[in-house]
N, C-alpha and C positions, 0 to 999 in steps of 0.2 A: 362605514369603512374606518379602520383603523389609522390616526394619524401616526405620522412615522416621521420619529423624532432624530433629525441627523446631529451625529457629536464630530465636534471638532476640534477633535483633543491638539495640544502643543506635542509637537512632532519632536522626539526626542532625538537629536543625531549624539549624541554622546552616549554609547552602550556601554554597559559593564564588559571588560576584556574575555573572551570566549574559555570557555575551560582548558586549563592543563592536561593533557592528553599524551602519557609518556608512550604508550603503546597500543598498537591497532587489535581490532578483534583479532583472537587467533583462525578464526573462520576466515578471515584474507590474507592468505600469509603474501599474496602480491600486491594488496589494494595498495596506492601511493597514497601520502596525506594529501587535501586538497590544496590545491594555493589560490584557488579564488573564491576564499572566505569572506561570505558579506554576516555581517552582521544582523540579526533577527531583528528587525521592524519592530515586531511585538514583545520583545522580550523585555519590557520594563515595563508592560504593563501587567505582565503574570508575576512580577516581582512583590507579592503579598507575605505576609507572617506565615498563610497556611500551606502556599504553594508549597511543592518538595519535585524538583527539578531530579532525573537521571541523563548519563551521557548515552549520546547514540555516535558510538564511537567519538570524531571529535567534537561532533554537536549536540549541546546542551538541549535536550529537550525538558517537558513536563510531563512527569510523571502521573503527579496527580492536584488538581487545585481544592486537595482538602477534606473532598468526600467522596469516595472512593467508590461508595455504594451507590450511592445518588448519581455521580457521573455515568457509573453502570447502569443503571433503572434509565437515564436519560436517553439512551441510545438503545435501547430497547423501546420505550414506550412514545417519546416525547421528540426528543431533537440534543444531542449530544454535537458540539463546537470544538474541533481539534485544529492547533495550530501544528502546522506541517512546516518547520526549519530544515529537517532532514530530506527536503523534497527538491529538486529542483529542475529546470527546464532549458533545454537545449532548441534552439528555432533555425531550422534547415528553409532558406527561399531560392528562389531558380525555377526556370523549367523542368528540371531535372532531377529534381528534390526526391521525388517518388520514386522514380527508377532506379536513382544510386540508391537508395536508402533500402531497396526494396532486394539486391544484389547481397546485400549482407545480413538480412534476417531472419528469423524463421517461419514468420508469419507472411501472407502477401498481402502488401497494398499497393502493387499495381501489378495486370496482367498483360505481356506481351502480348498474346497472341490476340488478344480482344482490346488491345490499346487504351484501356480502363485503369483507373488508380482509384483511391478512397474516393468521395464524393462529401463536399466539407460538412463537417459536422460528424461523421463518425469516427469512432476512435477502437483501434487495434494492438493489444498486446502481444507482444513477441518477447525472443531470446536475441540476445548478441552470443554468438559462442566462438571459440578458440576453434583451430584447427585441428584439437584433437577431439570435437564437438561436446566440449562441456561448459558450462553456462560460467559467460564473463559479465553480465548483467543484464538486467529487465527493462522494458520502458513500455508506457503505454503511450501513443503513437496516435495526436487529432491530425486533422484536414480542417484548416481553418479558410481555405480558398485559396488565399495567396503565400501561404506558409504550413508547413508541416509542425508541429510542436511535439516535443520528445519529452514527459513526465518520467524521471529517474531520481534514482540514488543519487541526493545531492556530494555524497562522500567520490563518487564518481563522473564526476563533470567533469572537470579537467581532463581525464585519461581518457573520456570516450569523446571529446571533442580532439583530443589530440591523437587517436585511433579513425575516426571517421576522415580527419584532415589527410591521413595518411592514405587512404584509398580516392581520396580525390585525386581525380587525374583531368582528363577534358571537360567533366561534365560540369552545366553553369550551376553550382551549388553554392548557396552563400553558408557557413555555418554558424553559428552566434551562439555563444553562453549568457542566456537572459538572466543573468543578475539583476538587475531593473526590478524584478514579479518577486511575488511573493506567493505561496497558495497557503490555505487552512479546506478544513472539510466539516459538511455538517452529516451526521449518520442519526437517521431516525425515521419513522413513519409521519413524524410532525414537519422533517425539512423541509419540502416542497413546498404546504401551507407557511411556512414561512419568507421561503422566497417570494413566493407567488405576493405576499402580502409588502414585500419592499420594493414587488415591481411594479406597485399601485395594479394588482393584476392581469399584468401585462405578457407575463411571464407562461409559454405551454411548456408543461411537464416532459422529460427525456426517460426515454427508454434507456435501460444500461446498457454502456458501452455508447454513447451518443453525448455529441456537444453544441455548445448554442452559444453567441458574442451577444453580451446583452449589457444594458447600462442599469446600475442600481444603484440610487442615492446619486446618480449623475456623475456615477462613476464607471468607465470600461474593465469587464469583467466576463471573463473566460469560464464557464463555466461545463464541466461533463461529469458523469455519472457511472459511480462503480459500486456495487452492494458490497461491500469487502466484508462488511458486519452481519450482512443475512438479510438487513434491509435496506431501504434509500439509503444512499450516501451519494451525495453531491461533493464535486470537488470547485474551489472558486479559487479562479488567479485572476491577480489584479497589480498594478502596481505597487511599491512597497509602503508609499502613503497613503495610496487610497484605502491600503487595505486594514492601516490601522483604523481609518475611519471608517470601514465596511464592519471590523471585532468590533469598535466601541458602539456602534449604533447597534449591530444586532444586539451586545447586550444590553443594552440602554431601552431595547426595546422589547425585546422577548424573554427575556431574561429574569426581569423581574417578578417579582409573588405576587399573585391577583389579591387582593384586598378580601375580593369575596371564596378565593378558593385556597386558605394558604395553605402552604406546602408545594403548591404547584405551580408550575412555569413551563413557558412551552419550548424553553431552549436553557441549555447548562454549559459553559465550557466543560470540556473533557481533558484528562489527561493519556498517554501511553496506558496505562495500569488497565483503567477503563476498555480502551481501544482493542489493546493488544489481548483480553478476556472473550471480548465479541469477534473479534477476526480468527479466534480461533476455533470456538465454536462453530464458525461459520466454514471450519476448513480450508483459511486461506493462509497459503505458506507467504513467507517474507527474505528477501534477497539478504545472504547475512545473516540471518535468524536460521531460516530453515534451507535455504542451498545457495552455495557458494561455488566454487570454479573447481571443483572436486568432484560434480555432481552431475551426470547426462540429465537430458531432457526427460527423459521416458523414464527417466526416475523419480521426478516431481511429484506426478498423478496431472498436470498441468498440460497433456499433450492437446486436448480439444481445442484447450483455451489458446494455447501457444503459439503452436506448431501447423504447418496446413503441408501437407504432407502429397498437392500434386503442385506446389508452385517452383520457378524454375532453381537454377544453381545458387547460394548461398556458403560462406563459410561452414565448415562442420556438416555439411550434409551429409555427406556421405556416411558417416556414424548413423547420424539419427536414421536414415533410412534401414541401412544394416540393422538399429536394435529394432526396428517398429518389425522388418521382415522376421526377427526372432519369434516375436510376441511376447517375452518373458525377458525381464531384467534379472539381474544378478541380486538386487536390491528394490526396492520401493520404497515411495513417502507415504503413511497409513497412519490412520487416526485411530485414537487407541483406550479404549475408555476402562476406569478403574474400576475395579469392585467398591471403592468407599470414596472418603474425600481424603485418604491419606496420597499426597500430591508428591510424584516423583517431579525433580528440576531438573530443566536444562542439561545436558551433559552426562544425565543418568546413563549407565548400561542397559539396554536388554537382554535378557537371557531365557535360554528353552529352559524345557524340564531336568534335562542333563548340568546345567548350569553353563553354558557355554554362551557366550556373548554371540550374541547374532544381531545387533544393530545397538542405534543409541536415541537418545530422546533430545531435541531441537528445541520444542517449544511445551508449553504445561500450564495449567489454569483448573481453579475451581469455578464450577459454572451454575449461579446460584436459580437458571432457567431449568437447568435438567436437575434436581434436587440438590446441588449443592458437590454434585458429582465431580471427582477428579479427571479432569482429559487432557492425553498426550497425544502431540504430532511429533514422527522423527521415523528413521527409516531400518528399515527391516527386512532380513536376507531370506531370498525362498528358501524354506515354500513356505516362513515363517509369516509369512504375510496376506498369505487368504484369508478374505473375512470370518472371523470366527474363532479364529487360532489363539489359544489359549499363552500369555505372555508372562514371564516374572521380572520385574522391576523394582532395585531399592528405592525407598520412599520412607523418608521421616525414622531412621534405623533400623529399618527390617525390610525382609522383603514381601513385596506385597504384588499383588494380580493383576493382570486388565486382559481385555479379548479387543481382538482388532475386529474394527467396526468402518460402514463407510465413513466418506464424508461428505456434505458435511453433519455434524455433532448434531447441530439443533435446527431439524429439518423444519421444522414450523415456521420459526426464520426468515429462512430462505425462499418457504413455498408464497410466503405474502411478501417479499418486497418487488 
């Protein structure tokens, strides 16, 4: 067995001051800035010559730590390490917790009529939506037994705790913004072996969408499970110290080039660059990237995952059921793949054969698993958007083709994690 070497780096509370941020995405022209900005735990230690840090709105993430390719090959084959600043968690306790939470969103975890809620350990995605039922943000939603935990857009902590406070009335709900935690994610087919290997074996494997309270390195640590990338991806929260000593030992430990195998390692930190190449392949849209509060539900492609469409009254329901009785949106989010590697960006138009704009492009990537192939996600107006339908998009000063295709992109991916 593997000895498992714990670091215990000097805890740096003196951060470098968070980025200047004169203005918000234009994608939220309502999001408010946050006011309970903590500080990134980790972020002096991604402070290297090769690092190249971008802003996610007003939080600095990382882009990429250097190698770009290699981050990408790690998250494919091996174990790819992302730090999650932009992440953060909301912790609803009471008897009540379920039921109020469960009045306002579009998935169920808990049922009236069968007196049933989550059972701890599973973990449920939904919509928070506005009353005129278009998405005001995401959260994926554990059962930890005595606490519900709400994974969100750290950009909106404050507004959805001061939104949930708002529909608090009798029920005994405690609400809490965990500033305290931290989380990062590991994405790969190698993750699990590597947990498994800090838990001195301790550690059984989770189905996705499932979570587990486990101690690693004799430290408390949250741990659930989302492929966002196509394969394993684990998510760990933990305190915001322990977690620097949870980074520095896994890399101190997995991290490093075998003697007898170089070039290889069984874990790499990643950056966004990395990250955001594999989640899109994989078909998964992003709050703010790919739909904002402009956007219904049944226009994602997200309703299976979302949405549970016989649970009781919620906010905005009454839309969503109207478009679901339609069957046909006005719009769709559809994955869109190009004739080459010439890469339409963010923001791009789409247009038919007539040249008439009939959607736009959201997110874009070259994806060096499908040969190097250009792929867009962004949304697109019927009937422009059956699989098959022949697309024009500028890209790189001309216009160039794609055909809409499912998703997700890189089905091999998906079929093994």
């Amino acid at each position: 067995m593997k000895t498992i070497i714990v670091v215990q780096p000097v805890i740096n509370n003196t951060f470098a001051d968070p980025p200047q941020v004169a203005t918000l995405s234009p994608n939220w022209p309502t999001m408010q800035p946050m006011e309970t900005t903590a500080h990134n735990p980790l972020h002096h230690l991604h402070q290297q010559p090769e690092t190249e840090f971008q802003a996610f709105g007003p939080i600095e993430i990382v882009s990429t730590f250097g190698q770009p390719q290699a981050e990408y090959a790690a998250i494919h084959k091996s174990c790819g390490m992302i730090d999650l600043p932009q992440r953060a968690v909301i912790e609803l306790t009471g008897r009540d917790r379920a039921t109020f939470l469960n009045n306002l969103i579009t998935n169920e975890i808990a049922n009236k009529k069968t007196k049933t809620a989550l059972a701890p350990g599973q973990v449920v995605y939904a919509f928070l939506l506005n009353s005129k039922g278009r998405i005001v943000l995401d959260m994926n939603i554990t059962e930890l037994g005595e606490q519900l935990w709400l994974d969100l857009d750290a950009r909106l902590m404050d507004s959805t705790v001061a939104a949930l406070d708002r529909y608090l009335f009798a029920d005994q709900v405690k609400i809490t913004a965990r500033t305290d935690l931290h989380a990062i994610a590991l994405h790969g087919p190698g993750s699990f072996s590597i947990l498994r290997d800090l838990s001195n074996n301790t550690l059984t494997d989770l189905q996705p969408m499932q979570a587990a309270q486990t101690r690693l390195l004799g430290r408390s640590v949250t741990l659930w499970r989302d492929d966002e990338c196509g394969v394993a991806g684990y998510h760990l929260i933990a305190g915001r110290e322990d977690m620097v000593v949870l980074w520095t030992s896994l890399q101190a430990n997995f991290g490093q080039q075998p003697e007898q195998e170089p070039g290889k390692r069984r874990l790499r930190p990643v950056g966004w660059a990395a990250y955001n190449a594999c989640r899109i392949e994989a078909g998964r849209p992003i709050l703010g990237v790919d739909f904002d509060e402009s956007v219904l539900p049944a226009e994602t492609g997200q309703m299976a995952r979302a949405v549970n469409m016989n649970k009781g009254c919620y906010i905005g329901q009454e839309i969503v059921l109207r478009m679901f009785a339609r069957g046909k949106q006005a719009r769709q989010f559809v994955g869109i793949r190009m004739d080459d590697d010439r890469l339409p960006l963010a923001g791009a138009k789409v247009l038919n054969d007539e040249g008439d704009e009939i959607g736009g492009i959201t997110s874009s990537t070259l994806s060096p698993v499908l040969s190097n192939i250009a792929l867009c996600m962004g949304y697109v107006r019927k009937p422009y958007y059956a699989e098959g339908s022949r697309l024009t998009i500028p890209a790189e000063g001309a216009m160039r083709h794609g055909t809409v295709v499912a998703l997700p992109f890189d089905r091999s991916a998906s079929s093994n994690s």
